[in-house]
C-alpha positions in Angstrom: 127.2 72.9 -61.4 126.7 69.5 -63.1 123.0 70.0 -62.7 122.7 73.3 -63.5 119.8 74.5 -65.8 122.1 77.6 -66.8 125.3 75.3 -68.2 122.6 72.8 -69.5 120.8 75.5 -72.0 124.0 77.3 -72.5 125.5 73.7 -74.0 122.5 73.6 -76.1 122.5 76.9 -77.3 126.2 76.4 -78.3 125.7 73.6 -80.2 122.8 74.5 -81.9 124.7 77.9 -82.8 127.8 75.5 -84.2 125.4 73.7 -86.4 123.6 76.7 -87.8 127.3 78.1 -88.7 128.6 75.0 -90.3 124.8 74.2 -92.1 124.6 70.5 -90.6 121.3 68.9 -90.5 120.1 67.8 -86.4 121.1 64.6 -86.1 121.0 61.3 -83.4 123.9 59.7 -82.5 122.4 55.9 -81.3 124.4 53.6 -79.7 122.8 50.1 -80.1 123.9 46.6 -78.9 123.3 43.9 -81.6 120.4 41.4 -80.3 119.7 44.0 -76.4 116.0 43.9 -76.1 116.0 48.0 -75.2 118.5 48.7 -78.5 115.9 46.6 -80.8 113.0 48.8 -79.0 114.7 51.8 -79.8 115.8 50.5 -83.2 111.9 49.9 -84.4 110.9 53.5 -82.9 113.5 55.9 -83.9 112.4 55.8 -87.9 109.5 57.5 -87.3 110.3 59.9 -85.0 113.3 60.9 -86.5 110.7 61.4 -89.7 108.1 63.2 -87.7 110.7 65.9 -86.4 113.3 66.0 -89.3 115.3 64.4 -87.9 118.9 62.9 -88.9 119.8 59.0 -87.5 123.2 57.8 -87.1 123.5 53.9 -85.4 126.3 53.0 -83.8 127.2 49.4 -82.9 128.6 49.1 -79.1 129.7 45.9 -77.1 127.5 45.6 -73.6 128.3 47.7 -71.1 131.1 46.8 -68.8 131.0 45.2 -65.7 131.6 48.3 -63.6 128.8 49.8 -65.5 126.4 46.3 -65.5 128.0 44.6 -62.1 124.9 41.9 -62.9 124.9 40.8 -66.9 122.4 38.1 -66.7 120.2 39.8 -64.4 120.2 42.5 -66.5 119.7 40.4 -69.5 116.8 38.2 -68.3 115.0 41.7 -66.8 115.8 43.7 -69.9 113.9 40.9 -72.1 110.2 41.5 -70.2 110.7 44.9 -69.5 111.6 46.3 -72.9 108.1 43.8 -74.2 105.9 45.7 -71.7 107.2 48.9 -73.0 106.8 47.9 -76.6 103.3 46.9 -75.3 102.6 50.1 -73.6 103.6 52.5 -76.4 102.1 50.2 -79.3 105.7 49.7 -80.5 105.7 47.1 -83.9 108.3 46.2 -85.4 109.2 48.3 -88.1 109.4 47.3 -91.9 112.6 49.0 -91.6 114.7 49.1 -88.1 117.7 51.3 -87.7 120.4 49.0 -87.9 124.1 49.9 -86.2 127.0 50.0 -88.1 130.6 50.6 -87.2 133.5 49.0 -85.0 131.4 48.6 -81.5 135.6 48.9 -80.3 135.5 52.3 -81.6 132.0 53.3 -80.7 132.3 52.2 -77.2 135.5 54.5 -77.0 133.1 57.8 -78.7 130.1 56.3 -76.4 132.8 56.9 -73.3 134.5 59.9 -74.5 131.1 61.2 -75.0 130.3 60.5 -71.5 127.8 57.3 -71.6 128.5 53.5 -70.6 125.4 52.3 -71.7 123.2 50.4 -74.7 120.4 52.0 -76.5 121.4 55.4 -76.0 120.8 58.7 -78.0 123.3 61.7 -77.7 122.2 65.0 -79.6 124.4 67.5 -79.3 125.5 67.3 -75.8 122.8 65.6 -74.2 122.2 61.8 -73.3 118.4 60.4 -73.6 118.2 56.7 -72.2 115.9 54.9 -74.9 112.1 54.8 -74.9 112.0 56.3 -71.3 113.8 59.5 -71.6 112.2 60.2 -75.4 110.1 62.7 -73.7 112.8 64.8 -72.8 114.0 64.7 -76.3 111.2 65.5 -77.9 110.1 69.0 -75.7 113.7 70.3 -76.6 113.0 69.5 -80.1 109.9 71.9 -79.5 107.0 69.7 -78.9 103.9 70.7 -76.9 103.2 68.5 -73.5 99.8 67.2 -75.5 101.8 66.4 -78.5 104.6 64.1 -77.5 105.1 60.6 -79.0 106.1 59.4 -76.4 105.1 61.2 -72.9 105.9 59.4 -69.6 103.0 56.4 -68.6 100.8 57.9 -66.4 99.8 56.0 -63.4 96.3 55.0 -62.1 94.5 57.6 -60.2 92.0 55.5 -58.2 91.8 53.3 -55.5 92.9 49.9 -56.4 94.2 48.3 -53.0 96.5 45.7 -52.2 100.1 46.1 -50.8 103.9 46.6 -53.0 107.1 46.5 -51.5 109.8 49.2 -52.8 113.4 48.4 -52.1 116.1 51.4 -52.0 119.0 52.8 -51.3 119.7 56.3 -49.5 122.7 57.4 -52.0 120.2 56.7 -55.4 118.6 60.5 -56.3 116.5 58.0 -58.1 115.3 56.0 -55.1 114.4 60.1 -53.8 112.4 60.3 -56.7 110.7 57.5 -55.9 110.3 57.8 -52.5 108.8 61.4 -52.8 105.8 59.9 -54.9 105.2 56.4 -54.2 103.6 56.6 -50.6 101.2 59.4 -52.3 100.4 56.6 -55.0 100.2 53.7 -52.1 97.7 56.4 -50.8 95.7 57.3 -54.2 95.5 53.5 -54.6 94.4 52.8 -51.2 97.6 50.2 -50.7 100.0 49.5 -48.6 103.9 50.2 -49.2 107.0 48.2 -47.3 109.8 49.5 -47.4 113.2 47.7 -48.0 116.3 49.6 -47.5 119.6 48.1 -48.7 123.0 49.1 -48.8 124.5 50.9 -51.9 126.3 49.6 -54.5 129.8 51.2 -54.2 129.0 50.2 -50.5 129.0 46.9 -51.8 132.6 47.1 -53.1 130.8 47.6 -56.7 132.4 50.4 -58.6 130.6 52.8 -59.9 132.3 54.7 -63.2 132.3 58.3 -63.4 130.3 58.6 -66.6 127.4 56.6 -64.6 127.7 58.9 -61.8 127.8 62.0 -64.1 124.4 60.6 -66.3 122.7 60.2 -63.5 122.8 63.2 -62.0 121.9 65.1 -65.2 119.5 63.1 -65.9 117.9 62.9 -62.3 117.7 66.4 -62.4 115.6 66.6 -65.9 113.2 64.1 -64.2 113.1 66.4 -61.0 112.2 69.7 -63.1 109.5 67.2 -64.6 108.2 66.0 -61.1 108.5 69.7 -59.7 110.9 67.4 -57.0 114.1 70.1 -55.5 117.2 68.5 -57.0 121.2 69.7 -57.2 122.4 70.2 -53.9 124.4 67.8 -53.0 126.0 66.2 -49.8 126.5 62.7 -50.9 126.1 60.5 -47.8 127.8 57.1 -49.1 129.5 56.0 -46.0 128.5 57.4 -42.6 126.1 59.2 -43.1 124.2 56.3 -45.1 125.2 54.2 -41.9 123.1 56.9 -39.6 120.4 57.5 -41.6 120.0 53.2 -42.2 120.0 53.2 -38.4 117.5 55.5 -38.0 115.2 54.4 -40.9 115.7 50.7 -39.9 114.3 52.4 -36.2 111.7 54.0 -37.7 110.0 51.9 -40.1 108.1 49.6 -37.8 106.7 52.5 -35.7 105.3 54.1 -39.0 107.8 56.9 -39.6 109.9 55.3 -41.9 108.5 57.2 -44.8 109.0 60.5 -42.9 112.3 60.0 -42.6 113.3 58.1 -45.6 111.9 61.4 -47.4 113.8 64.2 -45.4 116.8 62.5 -45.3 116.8 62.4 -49.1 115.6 65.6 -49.3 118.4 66.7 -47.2 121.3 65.4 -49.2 119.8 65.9 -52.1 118.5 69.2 -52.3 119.8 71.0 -49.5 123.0 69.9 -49.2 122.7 68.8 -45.6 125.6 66.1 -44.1 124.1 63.1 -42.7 127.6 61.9 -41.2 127.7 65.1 -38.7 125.0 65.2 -36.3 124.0 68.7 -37.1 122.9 68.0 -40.7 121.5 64.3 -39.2 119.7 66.3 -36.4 118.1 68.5 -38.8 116.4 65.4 -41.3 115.8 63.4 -38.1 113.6 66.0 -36.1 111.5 67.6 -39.0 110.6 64.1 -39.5 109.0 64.3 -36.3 111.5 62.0 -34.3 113.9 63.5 -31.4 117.4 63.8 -31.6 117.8 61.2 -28.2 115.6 58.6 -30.6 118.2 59.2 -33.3 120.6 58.6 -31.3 119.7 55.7 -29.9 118.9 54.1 -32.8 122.4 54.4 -34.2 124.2 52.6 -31.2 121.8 49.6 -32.4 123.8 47.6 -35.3 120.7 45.3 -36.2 120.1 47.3 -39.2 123.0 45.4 -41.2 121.1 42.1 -40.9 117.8 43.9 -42.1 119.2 45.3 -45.4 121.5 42.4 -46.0 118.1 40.3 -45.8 116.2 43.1 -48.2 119.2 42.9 -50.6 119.2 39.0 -50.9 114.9 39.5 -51.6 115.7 41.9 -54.5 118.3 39.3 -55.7 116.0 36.0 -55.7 113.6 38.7 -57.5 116.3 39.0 -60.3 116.8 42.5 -59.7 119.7 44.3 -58.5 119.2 48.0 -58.4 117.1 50.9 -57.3 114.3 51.8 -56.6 112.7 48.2 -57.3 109.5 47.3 -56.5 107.1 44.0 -56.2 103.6 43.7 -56.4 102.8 39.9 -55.9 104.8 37.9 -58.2 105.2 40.6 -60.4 108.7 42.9 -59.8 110.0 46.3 -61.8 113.3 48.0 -61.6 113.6 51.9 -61.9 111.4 55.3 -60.6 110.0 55.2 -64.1 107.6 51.9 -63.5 105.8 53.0 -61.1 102.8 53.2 -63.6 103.2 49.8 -63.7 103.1 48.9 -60.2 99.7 50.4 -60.3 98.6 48.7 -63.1 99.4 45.3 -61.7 97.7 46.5 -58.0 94.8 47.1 -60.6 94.9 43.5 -61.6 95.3 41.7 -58.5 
C-alpha cells in the first residue's frame, strides 16, 4: 500500500481537485538549509523552472537534518560539497542573478518538513509528493505534464560503450536502492567492458543506527517511482533486516569468489523486494538461492560459516576511509559516489581512466 500507483494518483488527483475548488495557484514548498551545497543547487535552479511551468515557489528555512536522519554530518558535509559541484557541472547549473532564498523559523519548518513526512535539506513537496532536489526533478516535471524529450532536467544517461577498467560497488541487502543498483550495474560493468567487486556490508539499523520512519517511508515511495522509471518490479515487501540479511550475507559472502555473487545478490533482492519472499525461513531462502543456480546443501553450508562478519566489517571500514557511509556506493580509482543515481558517473570516470 505505501507504494501503490492507485493511492499515489488518487493523492494527486485529490489535491489537484482541492486546489481547483479553492482557486490557488500550483505551488513548491522548498525546504532549504542556509549555506548546504544541494539547497544552494536547488536554490539557483528552481527560478527558472518554476517560470518555465507556472509555477509558484515558497522557501522554507530548515536546520540539518538530525542525527537519526544524517548518523554521519561531516561525511555528509565534505561529500555533499563535490557532489552537488559535479551536478551543477552536469546540468550547466550558474548561479542565478536571483536565488530563491528561505525564509521562516527553520524550528517551525523542520516541524511542517516532519509533519509533512521529510527529514531532509533541499527538498520540494507539491501537494503530497516529496522530490529530492536536482535528482528527483524529473519526476516532478512529467507530473507537471512534460514530454520524456522535453525535461529540464532528465536523469544523466550513462555511457553506452566499452570503456574498461574495474569499480567496486559496496551495498547492503535491506537498501531497495542498493536493488536498484545491483539490477543494472553488472549490465553496465558489461556494456563497459569492466569489471565489478562487490562489497557487501551490514545495514544501518543493523549497526545500532536508527532509522526514522519518515526516512523509511520516503524511500520506499520514492524507490518505487525510480522502479516504474527503470521498468525494475518493486512493492512487495518482506524486509529481511535481521536473519534473513544474516543468510543471505552468508550465502553471498560464499558466492562471490566463485562468480555467483551477482546471481544471487540479484534474486535475493528481487525476492524481498518484489515478491515478498522471507529470507529468514528456509523456504523463501531456498527459493532466491536455487534460481540463482546454487543448491540448497551449498546454502546451507555456507551459513554455518561465520567468516562473513569479518568480510563486511572490512568492506564497511573501505567505504568509511572513502568518506562515504551509505548505499549503494561505488569507487572507480580514487574517484568514489554515493547513491544508484551516479552510476553515470562511474562510467564517465571508467571513461577517463
Amino acid at each position: 500500500m505505501i507504494s501503490s500507483r492507485r493511492i499515489r494518483a488518487a493523492v494527486r488527483g485529490w489535491h489537484a481537485a482541492r486546489r481547483a475548488l479553492t482557486g490557488q495557484s500550483r505551488t513548491l514548498l522548498v525546504f532549504l538549509e542556509q549555506g548546504e551545497p544541494y539547497s544552494e543547487l536547488l536554490a539557483d535552479a528552481l527560478p527558472a523552472f518554476a517560470q518555465h511551468y507556472g509555477l509558484e515557489l515558497k522557501a522554507l528555512s530548515v536546520p540539518a537534518p538530525e542525527k537519526s536522519a544524517a548518523p554521519e554530518p561531516d561525511m555528509l558535509a565534505a561529500y555533499s560539497k563535490r557532489d552537488a559541484s559535479g551536478l551543477r557541472a552536469a546540468y550547466g547549473i550558474a548561479a542565478a542573478d536571483v536565488r530563491l532564498t528561505p525564509e521562516g523559523d527553520p524550528a517551525a519548518n523542520a516541524s511542517l518538513r516532519r509533519k509533512l513526512g521529510h527529514y531532509g535539506s533541499g527538498m520540494i513537496w507539491f501537494e503530497g509528493e516529496w522530490y529530492w532536489g536536482i535528482d528527483r526533478l524529473h519526476h516532478l516535471e512529467r507530473r507537471l505534464g512534460a514530454n520524456e524529450d522535453a525535461l529540464l532536467f532528465p536523469p544523466r544517461a550513462e555511457p553506452t560503450h566499452a570503456t574498461g577498467g574495474s569499480f567496486d560497488m559496496y551495498f547492503s541487502l535491506r537498501s531497495p536502492y542498493s536493488y536498484l543498483a545491483m539490477m543494472r550495474a553488472p549490465d553496465l560493468a558489461r556494456l563497459w567492458n569492466a569489471e565489478i567487486t562487490l562489497k557487501p556490508i551490514l545495514p544501518m539499523v543493523m549497526r545500532s543506527l536508527p532509522v526514522p520512519s519518515e526516512k523509511r517511508l520516503y524511500i520506499v515511495r520514492d524507490c518505487k517511482r525510480e522502479a516504474e522509471r527503470l521498468g525494475i518490479p518493486f512493492g512487495k515487501i518482506e524486509d529481511p533486516v535481521g536473519t534473513g540479511v544474516e543468510r543471505g550475507l552468508a550465502i553471498l559472502h560464499r558466492a562471490i569468489p566463485e562468480g555467483k555473487g551477482v546471481d544471487f545478490a540479484q534474486s535475493f533482492y528481487r525476492g524481498v523486494w518484489a515478491e515478498g519472499l522471507n529470507a529468514a525461513t528456509d523456504r523463501g531462502l531456498r527459493t532466491m538461492t536455487e534460481r540463482a543456480g546454487l543448491d540448497w546443501a551449498y546454502a546451507q553450508d555456507a551459513m554455518a560459516d561465520d567468516s562473513w562478519r569479518d568480510a563486511v566489517e572490512k568492506n564497511r571500514q573501505e567505504m568509511f576511509a572513502l568518506g562515504l557511509w551509505g548505499v549503494p556506493s561505488f569507487r572507480v580509482g580514487e574517484h568514489s559516489a554515493f547513491g544508484q543515481d551516479r552510476l553515470w558517473q562511474v562510467g564517465r570516470w571508467l571513461e577517463e581512466s
